[in-house]
C-alpha positions in Angstrom: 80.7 -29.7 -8.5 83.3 -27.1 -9.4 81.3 -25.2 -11.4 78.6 -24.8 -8.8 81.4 -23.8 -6.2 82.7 -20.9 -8.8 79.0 -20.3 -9.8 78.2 -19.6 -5.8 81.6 -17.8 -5.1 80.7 -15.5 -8.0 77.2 -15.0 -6.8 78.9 -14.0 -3.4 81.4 -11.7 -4.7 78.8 -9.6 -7.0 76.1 -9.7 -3.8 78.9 -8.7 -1.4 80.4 -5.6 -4.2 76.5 -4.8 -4.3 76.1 -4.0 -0.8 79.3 -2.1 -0.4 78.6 -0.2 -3.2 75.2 0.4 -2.0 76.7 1.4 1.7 79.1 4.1 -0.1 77.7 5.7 -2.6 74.5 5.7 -0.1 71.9 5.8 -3.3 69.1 6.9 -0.3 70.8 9.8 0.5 70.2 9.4 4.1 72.5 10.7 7.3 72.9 7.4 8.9 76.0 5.5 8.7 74.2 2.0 10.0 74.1 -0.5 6.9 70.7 -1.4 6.8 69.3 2.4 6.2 72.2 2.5 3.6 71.6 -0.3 1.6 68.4 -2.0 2.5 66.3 1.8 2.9 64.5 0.8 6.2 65.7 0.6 10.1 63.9 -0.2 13.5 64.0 2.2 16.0 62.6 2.7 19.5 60.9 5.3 20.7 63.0 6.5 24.0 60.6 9.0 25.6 56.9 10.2 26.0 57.5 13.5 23.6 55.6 12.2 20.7 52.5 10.6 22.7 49.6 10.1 22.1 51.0 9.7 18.6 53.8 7.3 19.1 54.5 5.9 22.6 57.8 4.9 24.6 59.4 1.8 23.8 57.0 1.0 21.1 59.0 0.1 18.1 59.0 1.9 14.4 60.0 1.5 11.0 61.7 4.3 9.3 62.3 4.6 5.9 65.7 6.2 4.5 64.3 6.4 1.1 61.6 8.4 1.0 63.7 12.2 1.0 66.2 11.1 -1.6 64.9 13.8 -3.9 62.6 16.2 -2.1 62.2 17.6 1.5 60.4 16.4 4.5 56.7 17.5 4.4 54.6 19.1 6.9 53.6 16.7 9.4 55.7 14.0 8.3 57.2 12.4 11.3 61.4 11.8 10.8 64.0 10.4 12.5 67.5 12.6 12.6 70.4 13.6 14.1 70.2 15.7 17.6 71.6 18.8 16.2 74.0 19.7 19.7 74.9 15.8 19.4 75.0 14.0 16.2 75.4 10.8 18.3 71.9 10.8 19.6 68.7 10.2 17.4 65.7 12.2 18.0 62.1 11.3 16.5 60.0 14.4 16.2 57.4 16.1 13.7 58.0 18.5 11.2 56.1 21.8 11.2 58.3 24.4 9.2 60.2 24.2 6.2 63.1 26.2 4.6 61.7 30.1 4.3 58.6 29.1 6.7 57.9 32.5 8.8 56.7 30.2 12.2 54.9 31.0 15.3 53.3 29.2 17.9 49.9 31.1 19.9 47.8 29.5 22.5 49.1 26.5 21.5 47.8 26.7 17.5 50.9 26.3 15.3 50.9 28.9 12.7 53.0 28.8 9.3 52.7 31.8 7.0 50.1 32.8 9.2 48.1 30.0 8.4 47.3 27.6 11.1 48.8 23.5 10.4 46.1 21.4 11.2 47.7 19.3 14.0 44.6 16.5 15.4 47.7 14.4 16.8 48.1 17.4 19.4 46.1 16.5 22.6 45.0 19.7 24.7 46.3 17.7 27.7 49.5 17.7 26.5 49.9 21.4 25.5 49.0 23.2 28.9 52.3 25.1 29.6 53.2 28.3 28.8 56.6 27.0 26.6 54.4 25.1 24.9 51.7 27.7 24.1 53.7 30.8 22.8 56.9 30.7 20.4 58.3 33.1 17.7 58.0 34.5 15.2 60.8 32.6 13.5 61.8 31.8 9.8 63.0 29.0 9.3 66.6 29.0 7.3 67.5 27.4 4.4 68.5 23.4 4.7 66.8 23.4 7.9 63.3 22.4 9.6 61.5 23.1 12.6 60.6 20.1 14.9 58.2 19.4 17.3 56.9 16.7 19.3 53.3 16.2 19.7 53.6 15.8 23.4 54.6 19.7 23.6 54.3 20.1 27.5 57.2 17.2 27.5 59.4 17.6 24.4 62.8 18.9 24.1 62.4 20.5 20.4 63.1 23.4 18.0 61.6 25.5 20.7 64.7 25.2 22.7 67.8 24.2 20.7 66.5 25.5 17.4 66.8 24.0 13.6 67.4 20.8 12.4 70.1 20.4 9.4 68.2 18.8 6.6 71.1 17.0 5.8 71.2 15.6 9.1 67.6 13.9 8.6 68.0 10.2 8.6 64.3 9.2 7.6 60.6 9.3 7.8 58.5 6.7 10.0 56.2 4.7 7.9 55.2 2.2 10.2 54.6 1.6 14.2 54.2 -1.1 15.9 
């Protein structure tokens, strides 16, 4: 019986150092500072507004994982969870559409990068009516940033207004809604 009590405390204590290791050295290389991103590489969130509909809708629920950036940058299209920019304690959900170096402009509503239009089906004509949405830029986008937007343009506070997103301050990609 002692042994199994030393067996299980020493199971506890190498399980225990794992997970704080794993939180510190943060192996994912993600922004977020909750434990389950750190160590486990996924996190729940909850969409809090109608700026990425039709695509993802409020409330519903989404799984993001913190791995998947560890050694390259966000792609084009790729939708990511990160850190508001003017307030590192909120977390926005948006889509990325430029990249480090990306020359960007937005024209009747038709994203361009490098002068070549993104496909974008996940953009409903509905929701890209006003004039913000329509016309942006030029812009180039900096190095260690991205430019974000939500799919919902008529209703989403993005790039367009407060500008670039520190790449470092990306927490992860959603892989999976709900």
């Amino acid at each position: 019986m002692k042994k199994l009590v030393v067996l299980f405390a020493a199971v506890l204590v190498l399980v225990i150092g794992s997970a704080v290791w794993m939180y510190v050295a943060n192996p994912y290389g993600t922004a977020t500072w909750d434990p389950r991103g750190r160590i486990i590489g996924v996190l729940p969130y909850r969409i809090p507004s109608e700026s990425m509909a039709p695509t993802l809708k409020s409330n519903q629920v989404v799984v993001v994982s913190t791995r998947v950036y560890r050694n390259s940058l966000p792609d084009y299209n790729d939708i990511i969870v990160f850190f508001y920019p003017r307030n590192p304690q909120v977390v926005y959900i948006k889509r990325v559409v430029g990249r480090p170096g990306n020359r960007l402009r937005i024209s009747a509503g038709q994203v361009y990068v490098n002068d070549a239009p993104l496909d974008q089906p996940y953009v409903a004509a509905a929701n890209n009516r006003f004039t913000a949405a329509r016309d942006f830029g030029p812009v180039t986008v900096p190095e260690g940033m991205l430019f974000v937007l939500g799919d919902n343009r008529d209703n989403s506070n993005d790039s367009r207004y407060w500008g670039f997103v520190p790449v470092s301050s990306v927490v992860g990609k959603v892989v999976m809604d709900f």
